[in-house]
N, CA and C atoms of all chains as a GROMACS GRO file, in nm:
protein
  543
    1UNK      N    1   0.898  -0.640   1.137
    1UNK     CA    2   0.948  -0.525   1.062
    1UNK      C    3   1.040  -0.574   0.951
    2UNK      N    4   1.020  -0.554   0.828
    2UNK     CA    5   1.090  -0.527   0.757
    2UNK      C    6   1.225  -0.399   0.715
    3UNK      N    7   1.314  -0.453   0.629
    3UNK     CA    8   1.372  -0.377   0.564
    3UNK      C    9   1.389  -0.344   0.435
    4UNK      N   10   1.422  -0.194   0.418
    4UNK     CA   11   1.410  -0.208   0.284
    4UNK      C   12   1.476  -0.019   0.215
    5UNK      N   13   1.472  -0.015   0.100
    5UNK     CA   14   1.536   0.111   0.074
    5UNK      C   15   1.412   0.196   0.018
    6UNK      N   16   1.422   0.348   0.077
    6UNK     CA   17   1.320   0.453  -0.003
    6UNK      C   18   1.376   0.487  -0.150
    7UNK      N   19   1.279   0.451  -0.276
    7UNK     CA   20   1.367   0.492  -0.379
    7UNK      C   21   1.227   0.575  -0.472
    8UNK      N   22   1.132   0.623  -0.409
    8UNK     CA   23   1.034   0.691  -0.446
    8UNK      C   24   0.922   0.762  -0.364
    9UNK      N   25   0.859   0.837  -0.452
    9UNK     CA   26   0.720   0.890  -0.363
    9UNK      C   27   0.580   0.882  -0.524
   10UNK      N   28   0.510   0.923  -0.409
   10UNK     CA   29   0.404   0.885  -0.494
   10UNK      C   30   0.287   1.018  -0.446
   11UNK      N   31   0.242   1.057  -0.577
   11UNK     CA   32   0.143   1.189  -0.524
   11UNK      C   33   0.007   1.154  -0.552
   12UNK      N   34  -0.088   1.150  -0.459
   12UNK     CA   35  -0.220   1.144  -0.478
   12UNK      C   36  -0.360   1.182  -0.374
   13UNK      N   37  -0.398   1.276  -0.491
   13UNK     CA   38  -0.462   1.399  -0.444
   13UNK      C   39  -0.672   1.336  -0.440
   14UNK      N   40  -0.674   1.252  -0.454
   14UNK     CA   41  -0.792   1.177  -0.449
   14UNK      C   42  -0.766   1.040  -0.322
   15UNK      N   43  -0.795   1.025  -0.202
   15UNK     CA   44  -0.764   0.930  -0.153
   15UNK      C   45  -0.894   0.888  -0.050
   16UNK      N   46  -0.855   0.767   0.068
   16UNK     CA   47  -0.951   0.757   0.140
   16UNK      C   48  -0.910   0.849   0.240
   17UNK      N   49  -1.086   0.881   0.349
   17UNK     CA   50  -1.031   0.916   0.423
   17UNK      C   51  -0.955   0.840   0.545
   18UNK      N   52  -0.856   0.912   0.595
   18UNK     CA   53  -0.756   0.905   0.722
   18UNK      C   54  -0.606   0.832   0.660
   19UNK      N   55  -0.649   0.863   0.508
   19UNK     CA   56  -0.502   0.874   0.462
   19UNK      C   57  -0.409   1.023   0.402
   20UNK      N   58  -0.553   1.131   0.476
   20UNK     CA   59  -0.536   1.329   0.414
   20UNK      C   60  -0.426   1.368   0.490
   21UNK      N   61  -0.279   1.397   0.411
   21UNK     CA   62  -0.153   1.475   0.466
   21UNK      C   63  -0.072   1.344   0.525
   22UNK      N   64  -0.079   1.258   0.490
   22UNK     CA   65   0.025   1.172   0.480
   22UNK      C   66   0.070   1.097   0.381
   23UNK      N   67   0.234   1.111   0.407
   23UNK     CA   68   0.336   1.088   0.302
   23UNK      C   69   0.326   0.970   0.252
   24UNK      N   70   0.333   0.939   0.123
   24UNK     CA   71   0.344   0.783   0.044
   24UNK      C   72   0.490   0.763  -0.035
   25UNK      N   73   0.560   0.684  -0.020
   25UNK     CA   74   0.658   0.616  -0.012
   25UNK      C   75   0.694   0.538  -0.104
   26UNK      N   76   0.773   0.503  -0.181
   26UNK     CA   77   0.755   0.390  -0.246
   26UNK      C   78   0.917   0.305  -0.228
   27UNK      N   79   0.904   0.197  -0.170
   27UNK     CA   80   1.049   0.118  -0.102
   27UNK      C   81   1.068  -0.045  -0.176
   28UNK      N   82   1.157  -0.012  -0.139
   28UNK     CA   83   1.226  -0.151  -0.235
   28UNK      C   84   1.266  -0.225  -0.126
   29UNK      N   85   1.252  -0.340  -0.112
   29UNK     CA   86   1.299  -0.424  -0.017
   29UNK      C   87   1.442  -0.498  -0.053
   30UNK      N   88   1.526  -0.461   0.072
   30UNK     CA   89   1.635  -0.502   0.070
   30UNK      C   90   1.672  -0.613   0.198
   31UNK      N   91   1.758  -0.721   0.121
   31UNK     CA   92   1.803  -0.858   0.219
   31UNK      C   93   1.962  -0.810   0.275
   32UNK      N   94   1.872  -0.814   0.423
   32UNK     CA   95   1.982  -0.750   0.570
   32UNK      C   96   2.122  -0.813   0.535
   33UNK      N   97   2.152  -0.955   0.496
   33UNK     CA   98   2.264  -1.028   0.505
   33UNK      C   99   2.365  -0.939   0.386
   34UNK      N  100   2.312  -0.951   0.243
   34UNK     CA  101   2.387  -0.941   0.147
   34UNK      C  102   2.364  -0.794   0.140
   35UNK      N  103   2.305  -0.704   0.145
   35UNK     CA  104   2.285  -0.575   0.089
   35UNK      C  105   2.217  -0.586  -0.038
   36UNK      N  106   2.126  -0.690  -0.100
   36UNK     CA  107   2.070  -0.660  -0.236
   36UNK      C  108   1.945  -0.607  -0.254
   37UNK      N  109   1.924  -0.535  -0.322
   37UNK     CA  110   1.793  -0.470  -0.337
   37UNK      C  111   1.696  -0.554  -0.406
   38UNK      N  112   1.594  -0.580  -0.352
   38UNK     CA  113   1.473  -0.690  -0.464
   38UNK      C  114   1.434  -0.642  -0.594
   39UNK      N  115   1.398  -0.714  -0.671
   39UNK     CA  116   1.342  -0.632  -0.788
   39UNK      C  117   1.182  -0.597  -0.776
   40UNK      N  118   1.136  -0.675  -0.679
   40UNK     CA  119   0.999  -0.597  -0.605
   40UNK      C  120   0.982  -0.511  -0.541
   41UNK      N  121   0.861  -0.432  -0.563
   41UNK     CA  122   0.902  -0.275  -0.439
   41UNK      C  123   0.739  -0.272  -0.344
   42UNK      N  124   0.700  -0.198  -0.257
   42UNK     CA  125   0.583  -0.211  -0.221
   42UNK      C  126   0.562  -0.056  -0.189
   43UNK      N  127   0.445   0.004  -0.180
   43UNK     CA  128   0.398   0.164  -0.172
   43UNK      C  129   0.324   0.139  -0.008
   44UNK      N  130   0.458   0.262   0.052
   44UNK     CA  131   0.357   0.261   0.182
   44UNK      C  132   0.329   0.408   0.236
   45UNK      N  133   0.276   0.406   0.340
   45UNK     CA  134   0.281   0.560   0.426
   45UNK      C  135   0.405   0.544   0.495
   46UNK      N  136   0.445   0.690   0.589
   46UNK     CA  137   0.585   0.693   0.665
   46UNK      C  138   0.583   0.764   0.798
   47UNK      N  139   0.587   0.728   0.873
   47UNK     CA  140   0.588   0.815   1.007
   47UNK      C  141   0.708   0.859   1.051
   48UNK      N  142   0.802   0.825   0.966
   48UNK     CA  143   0.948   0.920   1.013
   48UNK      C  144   0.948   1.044   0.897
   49UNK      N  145   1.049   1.067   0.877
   49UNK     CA  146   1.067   1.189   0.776
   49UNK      C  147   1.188   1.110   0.689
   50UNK      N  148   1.152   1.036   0.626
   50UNK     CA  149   1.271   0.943   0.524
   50UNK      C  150   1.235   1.029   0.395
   51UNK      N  151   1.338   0.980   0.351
   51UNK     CA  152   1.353   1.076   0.226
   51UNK      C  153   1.432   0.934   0.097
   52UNK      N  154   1.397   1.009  -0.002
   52UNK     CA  155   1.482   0.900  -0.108
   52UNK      C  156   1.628   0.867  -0.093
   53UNK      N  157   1.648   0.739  -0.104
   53UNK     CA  158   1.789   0.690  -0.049
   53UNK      C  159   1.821   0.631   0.098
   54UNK      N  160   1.743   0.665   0.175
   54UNK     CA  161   1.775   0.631   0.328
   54UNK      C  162   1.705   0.467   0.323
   55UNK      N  163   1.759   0.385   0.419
   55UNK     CA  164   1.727   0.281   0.448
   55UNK      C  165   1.632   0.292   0.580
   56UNK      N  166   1.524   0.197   0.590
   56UNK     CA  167   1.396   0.206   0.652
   56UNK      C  168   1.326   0.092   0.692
   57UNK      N  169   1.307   0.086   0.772
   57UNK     CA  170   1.242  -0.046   0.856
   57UNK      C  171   1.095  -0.007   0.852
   58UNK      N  172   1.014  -0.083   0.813
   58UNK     CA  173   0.842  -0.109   0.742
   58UNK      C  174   0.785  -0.226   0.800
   59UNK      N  175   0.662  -0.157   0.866
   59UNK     CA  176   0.558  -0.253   0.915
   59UNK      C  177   0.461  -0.321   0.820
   60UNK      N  178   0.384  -0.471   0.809
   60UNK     CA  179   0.289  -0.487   0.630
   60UNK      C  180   0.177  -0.518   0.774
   61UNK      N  181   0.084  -0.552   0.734
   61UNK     CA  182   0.007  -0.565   0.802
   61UNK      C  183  -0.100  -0.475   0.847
   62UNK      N  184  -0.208  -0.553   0.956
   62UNK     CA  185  -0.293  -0.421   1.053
   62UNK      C  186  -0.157  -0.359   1.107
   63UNK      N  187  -0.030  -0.421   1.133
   63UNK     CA  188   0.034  -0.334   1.229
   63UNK      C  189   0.072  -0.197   1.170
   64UNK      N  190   0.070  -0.224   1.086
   64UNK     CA  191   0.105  -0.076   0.947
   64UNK      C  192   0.024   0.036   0.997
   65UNK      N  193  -0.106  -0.043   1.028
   65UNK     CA  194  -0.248   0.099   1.076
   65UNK      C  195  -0.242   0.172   1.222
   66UNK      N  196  -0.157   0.062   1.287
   66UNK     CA  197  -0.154   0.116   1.440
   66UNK      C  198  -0.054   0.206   1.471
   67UNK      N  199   0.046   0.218   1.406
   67UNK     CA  200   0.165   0.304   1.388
   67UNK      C  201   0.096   0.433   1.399
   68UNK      N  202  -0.027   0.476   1.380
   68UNK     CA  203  -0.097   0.564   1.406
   68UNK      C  204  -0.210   0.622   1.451
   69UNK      N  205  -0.193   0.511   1.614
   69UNK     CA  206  -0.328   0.494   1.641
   69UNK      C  207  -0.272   0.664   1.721
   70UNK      N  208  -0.395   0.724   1.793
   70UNK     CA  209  -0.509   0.635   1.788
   70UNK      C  210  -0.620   0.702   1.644
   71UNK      N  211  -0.533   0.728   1.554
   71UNK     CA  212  -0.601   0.752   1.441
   71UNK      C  213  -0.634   0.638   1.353
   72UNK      N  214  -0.753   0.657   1.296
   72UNK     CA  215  -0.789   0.526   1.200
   72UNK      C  216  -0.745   0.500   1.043
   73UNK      N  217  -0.652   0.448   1.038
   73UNK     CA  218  -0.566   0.503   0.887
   73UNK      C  219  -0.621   0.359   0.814
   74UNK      N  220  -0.641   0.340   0.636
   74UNK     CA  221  -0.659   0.211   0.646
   74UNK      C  222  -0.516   0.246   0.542
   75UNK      N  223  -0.451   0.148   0.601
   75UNK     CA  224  -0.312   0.112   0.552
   75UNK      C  225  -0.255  -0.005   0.619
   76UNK      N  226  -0.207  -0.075   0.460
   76UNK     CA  227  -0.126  -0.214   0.504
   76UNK      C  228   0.022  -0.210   0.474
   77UNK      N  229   0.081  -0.075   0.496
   77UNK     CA  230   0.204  -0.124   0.466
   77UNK      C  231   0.264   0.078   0.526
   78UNK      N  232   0.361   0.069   0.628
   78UNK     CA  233   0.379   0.158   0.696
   78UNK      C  234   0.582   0.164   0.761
   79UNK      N  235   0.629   0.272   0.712
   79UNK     CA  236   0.718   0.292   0.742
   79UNK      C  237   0.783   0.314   0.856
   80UNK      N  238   0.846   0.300   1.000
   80UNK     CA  239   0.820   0.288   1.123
   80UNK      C  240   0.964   0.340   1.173
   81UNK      N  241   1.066   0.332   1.092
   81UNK     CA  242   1.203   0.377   1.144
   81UNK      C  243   1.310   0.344   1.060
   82UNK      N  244   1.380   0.480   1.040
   82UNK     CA  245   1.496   0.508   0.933
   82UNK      C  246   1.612   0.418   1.062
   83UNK      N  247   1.670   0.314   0.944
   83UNK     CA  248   1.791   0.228   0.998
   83UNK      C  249   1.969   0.316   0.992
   84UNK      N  250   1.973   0.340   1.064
   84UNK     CA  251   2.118   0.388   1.082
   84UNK      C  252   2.213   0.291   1.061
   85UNK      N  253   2.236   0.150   1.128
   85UNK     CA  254   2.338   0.084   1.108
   85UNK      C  255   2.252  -0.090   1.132
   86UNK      N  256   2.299  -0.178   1.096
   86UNK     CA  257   2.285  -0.317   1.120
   86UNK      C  258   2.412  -0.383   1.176
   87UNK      N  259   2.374  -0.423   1.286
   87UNK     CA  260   2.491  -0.489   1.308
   87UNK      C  261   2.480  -0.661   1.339
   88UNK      N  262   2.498  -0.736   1.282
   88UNK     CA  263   2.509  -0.892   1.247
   88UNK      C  264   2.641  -0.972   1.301
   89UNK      N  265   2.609  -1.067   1.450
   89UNK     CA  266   2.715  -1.083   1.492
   89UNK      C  267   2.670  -1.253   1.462
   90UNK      N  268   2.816  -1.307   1.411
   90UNK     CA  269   2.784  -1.449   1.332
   90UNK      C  270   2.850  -1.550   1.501
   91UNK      N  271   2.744  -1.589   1.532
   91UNK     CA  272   2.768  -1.716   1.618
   91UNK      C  273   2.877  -1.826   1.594
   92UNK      N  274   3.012  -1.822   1.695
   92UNK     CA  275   3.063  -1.944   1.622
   92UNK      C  276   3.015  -2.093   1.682
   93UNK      N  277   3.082  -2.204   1.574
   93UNK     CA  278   2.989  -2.317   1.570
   93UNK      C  279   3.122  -2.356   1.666
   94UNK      N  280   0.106  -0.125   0.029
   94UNK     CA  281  -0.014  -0.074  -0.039
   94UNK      C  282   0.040  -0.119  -0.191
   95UNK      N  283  -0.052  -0.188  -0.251
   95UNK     CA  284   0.017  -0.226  -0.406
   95UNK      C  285  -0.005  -0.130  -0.513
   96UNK      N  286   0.071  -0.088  -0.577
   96UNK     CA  287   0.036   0.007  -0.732
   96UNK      C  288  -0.066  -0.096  -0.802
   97UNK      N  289  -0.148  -0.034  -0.877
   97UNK     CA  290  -0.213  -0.128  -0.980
   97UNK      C  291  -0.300  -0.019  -1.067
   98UNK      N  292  -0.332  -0.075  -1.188
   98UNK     CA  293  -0.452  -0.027  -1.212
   98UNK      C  294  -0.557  -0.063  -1.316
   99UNK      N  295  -0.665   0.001  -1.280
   99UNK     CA  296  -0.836  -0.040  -1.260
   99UNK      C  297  -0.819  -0.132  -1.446
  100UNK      N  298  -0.884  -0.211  -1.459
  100UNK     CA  299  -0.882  -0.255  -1.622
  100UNK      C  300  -1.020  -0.326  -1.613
  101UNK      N  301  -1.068  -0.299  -1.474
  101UNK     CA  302  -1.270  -0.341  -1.571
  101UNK      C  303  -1.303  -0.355  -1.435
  102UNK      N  304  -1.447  -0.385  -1.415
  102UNK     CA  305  -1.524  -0.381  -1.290
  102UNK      C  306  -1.621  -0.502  -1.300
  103UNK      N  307  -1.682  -0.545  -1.152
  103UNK     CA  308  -1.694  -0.648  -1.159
  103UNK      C  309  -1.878  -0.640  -1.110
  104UNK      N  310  -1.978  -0.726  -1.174
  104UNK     CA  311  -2.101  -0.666  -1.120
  104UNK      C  312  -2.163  -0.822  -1.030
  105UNK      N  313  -2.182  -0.834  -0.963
  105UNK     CA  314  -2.289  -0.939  -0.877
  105UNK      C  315  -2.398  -0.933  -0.796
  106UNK      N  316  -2.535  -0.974  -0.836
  106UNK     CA  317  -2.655  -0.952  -0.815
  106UNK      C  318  -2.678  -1.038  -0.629
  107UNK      N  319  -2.598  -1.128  -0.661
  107UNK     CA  320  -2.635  -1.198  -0.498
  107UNK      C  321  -2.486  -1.204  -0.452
  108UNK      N  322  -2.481  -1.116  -0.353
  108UNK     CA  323  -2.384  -1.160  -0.279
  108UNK      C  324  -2.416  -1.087  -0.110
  109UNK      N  325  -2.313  -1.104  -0.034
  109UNK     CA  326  -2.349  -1.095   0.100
  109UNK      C  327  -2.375  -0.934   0.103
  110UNK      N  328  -2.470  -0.947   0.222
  110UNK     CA  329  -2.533  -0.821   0.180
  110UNK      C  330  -2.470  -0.710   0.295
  111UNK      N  331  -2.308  -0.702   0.301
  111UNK     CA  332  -2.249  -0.625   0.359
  111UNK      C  333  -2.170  -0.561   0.283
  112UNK      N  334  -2.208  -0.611   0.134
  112UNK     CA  335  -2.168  -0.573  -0.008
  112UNK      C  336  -2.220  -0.528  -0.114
  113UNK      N  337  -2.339  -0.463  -0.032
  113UNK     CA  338  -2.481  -0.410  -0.131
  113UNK      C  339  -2.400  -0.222  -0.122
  114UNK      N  340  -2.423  -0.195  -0.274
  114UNK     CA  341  -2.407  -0.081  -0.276
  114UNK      C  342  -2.225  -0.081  -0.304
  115UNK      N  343  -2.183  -0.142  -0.297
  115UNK     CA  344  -2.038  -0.172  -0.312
  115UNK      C  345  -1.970  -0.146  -0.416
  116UNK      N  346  -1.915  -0.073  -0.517
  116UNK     CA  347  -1.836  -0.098  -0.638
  116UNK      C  348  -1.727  -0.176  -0.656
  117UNK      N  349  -1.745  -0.295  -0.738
  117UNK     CA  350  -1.643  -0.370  -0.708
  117UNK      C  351  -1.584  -0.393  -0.866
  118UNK      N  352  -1.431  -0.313  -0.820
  118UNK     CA  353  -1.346  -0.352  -0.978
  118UNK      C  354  -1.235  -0.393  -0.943
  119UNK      N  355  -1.211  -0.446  -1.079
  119UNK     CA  356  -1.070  -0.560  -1.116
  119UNK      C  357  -0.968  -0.444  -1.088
  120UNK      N  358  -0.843  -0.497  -1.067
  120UNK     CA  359  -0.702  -0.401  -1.027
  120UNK      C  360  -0.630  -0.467  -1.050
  121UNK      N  361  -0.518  -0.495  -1.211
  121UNK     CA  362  -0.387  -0.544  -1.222
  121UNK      C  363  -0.298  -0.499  -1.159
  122UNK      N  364  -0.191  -0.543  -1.077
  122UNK     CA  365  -0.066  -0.483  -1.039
  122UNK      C  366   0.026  -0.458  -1.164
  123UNK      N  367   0.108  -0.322  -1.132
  123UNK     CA  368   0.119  -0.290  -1.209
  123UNK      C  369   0.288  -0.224  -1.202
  124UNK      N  370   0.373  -0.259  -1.261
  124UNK     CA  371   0.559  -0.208  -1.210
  124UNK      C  372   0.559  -0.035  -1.222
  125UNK      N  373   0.695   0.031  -1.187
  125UNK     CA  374   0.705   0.132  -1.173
  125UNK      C  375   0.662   0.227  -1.325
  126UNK      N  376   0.688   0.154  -1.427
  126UNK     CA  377   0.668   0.226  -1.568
  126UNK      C  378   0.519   0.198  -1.576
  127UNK      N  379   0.451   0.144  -1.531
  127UNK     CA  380   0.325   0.135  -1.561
  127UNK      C  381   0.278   0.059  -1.638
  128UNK      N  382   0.378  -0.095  -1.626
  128UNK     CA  383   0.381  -0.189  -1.727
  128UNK      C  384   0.232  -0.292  -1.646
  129UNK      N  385   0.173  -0.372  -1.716
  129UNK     CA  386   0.079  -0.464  -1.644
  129UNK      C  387   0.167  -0.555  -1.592
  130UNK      N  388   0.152  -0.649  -1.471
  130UNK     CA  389   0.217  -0.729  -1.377
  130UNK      C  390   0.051  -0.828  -1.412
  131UNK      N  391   0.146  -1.029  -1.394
  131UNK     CA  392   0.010  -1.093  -1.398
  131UNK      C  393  -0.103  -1.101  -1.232
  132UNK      N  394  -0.054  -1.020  -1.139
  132UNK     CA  395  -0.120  -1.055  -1.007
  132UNK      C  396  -0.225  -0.966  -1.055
  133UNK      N  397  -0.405  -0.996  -0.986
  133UNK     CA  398  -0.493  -0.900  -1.002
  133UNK      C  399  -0.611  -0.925  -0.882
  134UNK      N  400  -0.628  -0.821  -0.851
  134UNK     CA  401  -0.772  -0.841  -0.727
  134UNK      C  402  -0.875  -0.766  -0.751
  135UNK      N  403  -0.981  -0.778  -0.678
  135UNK     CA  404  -1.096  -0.737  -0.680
  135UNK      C  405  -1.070  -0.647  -0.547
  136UNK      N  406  -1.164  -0.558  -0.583
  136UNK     CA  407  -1.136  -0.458  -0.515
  136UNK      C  408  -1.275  -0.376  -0.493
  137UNK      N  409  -1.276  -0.337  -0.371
  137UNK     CA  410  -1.384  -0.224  -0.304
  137UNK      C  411  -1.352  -0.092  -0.356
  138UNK      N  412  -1.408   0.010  -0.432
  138UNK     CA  413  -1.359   0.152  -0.432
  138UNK      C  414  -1.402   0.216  -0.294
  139UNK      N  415  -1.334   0.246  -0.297
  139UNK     CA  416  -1.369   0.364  -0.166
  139UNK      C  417  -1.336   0.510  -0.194
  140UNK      N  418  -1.297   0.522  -0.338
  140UNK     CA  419  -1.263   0.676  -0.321
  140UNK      C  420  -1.320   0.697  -0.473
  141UNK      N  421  -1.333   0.632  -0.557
  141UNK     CA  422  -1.424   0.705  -0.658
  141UNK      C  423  -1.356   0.744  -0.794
  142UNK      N  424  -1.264   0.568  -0.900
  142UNK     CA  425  -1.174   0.593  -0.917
  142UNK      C  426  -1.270   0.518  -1.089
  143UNK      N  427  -1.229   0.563  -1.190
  143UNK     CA  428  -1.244   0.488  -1.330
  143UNK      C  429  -1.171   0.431  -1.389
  144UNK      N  430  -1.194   0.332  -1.483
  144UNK     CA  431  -1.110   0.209  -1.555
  144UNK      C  432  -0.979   0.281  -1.647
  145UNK      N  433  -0.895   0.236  -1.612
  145UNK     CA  434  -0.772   0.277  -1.714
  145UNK      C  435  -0.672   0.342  -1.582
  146UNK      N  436  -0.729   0.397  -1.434
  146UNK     CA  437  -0.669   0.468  -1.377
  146UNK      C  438  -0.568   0.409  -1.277
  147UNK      N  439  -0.467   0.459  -1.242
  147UNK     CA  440  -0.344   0.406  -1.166
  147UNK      C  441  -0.420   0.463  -1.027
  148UNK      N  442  -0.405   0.326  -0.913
  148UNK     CA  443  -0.460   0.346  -0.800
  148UNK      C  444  -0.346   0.274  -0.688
  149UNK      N  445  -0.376   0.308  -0.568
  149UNK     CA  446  -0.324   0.243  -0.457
  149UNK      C  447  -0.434   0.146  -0.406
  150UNK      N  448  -0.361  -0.009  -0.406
  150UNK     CA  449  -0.480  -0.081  -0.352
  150UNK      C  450  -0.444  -0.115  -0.136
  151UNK      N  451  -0.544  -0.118  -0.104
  151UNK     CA  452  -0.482  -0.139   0.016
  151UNK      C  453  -0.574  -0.297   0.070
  152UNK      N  454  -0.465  -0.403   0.138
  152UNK     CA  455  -0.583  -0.557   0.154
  152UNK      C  456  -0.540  -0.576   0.287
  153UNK      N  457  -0.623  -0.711   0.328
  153UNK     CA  458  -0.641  -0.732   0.455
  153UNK      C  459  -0.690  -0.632   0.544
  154UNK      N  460  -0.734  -0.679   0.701
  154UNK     CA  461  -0.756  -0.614   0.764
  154UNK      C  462  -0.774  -0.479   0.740
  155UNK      N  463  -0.654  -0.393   0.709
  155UNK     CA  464  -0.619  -0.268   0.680
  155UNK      C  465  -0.795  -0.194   0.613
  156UNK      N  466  -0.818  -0.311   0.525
  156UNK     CA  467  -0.906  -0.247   0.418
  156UNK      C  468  -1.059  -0.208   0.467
  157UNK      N  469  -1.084  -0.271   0.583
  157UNK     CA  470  -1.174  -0.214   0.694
  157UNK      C  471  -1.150  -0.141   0.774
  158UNK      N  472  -1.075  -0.026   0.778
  158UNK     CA  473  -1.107   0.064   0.851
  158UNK      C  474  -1.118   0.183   0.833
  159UNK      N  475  -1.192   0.186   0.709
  159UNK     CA  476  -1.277   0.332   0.690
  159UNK      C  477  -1.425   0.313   0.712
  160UNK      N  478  -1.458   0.430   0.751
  160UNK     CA  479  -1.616   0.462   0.777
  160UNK      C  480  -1.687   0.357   0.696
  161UNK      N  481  -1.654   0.342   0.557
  161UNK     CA  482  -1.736   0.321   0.477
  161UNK      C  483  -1.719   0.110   0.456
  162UNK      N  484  -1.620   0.096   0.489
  162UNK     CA  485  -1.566  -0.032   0.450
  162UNK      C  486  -1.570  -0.144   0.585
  163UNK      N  487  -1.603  -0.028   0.716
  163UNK     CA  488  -1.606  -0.128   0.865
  163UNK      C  489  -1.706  -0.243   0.854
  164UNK      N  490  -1.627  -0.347   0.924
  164UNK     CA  491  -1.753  -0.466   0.943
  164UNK      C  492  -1.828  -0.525   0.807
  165UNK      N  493  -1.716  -0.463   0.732
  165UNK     CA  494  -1.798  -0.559   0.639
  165UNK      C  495  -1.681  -0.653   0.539
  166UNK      N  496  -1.771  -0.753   0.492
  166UNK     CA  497  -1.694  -0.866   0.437
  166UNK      C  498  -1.587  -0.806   0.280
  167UNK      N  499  -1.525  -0.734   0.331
  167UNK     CA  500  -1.393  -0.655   0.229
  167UNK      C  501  -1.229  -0.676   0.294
  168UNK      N  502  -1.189  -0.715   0.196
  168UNK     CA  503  -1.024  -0.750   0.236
  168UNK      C  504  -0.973  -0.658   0.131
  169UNK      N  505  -0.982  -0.596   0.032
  169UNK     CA  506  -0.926  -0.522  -0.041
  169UNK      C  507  -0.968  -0.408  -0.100
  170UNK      N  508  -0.958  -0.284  -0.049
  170UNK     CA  509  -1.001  -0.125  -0.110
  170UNK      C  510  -0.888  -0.042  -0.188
  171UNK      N  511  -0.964   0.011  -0.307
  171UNK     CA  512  -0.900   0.131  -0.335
  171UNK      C  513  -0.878   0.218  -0.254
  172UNK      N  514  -0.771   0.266  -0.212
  172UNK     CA  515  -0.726   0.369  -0.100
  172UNK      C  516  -0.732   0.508  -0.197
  173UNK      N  517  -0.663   0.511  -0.285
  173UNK     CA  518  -0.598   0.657  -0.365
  173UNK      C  519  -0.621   0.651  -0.517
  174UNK      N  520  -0.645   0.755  -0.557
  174UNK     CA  521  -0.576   0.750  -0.677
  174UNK      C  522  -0.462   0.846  -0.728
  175UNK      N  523  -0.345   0.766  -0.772
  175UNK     CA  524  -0.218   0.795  -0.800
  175UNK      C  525  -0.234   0.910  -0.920
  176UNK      N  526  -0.122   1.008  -0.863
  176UNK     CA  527  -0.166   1.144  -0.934
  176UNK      C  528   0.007   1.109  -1.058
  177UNK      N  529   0.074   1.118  -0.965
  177UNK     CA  530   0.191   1.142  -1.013
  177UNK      C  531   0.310   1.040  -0.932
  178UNK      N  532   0.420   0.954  -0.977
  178UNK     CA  533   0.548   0.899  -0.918
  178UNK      C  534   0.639   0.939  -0.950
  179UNK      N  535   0.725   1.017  -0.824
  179UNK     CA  536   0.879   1.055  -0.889
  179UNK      C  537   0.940   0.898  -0.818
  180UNK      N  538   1.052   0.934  -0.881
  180UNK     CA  539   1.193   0.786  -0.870
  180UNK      C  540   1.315   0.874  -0.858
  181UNK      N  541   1.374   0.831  -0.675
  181UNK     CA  542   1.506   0.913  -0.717
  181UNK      C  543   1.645   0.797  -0.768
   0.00000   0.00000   0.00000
């Protein structure tokens, strides 16, 4: 799973099927340590109810498709759970 | 799923024949303004999309599992075509 920030959506009314009535996304990937946002973004589907601005943990992969089994979705890139907090505990040496 | 879009199509007389009947076009990636990006793939349509148009590409695995795309030798389909992007 990735992380990353919702900073779009995307509307499209021509698609394949077993992608009809689900939400498309468009997220920016953000690095857990520093808080920076990438200047790359990737377009996925969402199985939570995220909205623009919320931070979001994203599956890439077949695993992207199973997030909704047992429906057959073809999607490689799938939204899986809005992140509430990170917590990073630094090991001492 | 990558933004891109369609800038020409691709035609081949011999190829594996789990790819007969196939439309296969070029897909630049493409940034949020709709600028061209240099990454580009070939691509399966699966939904029935023309040159110039902003699409969702979908690859790997993923890209076999529609009716139309199972079991066969495809790693990359047009999923959508992009109507409209808001940015908040």
């Amino acid at each position: 799973m990735y992380y990353g920030k919702v900073i779009g959506n995307i509307v499209a009314t021509i698609k394949a099927e077993g992608l009809e009535g689900k939400k498309i996304q468009v997220v920016r990937p953000v690095d857990m340590n520093t808080g920076l946002e990438s200047d790359k973004f990737i377009v996925t589907l969402d199985i939570t109810d995220s909205g623009i601005g919320d931070y979001v943990g994203f599956e890439t992969g077949k695993e992207a498709a199973w997030a909704f089994e047992p429906e057959i979705v073809p999607v490689d890139a799938t939204i899986v759970a809005i992140i509430d907090n990170i917590n990073i505990v630094q090991e001492k040496k | 799923m990558i933004l891109g879009k369609v800038i020409g199509s691709v035609v081949a007389t011999q190829k594996d024949p789990s790819l007969t009947g196939k439309k296969l076009l070029l897909v630049k990636a493409i940034d949020l303004e709709g600028n061209l990006l240099d990454p580009f793939v070939v691509s399966v349509d699966a939904v029935g999309v023309g040159i110039g148009e902003k699409v969702l590409v979908v690859s790997g695995s993923s890209a076999r599992m529609t009716g139309d795309t199972k079991d066969r030798s495809i790693d990359s389909i047009i999923a959508a075509k992009v109507d409209s992007i808001q940015l908040g």
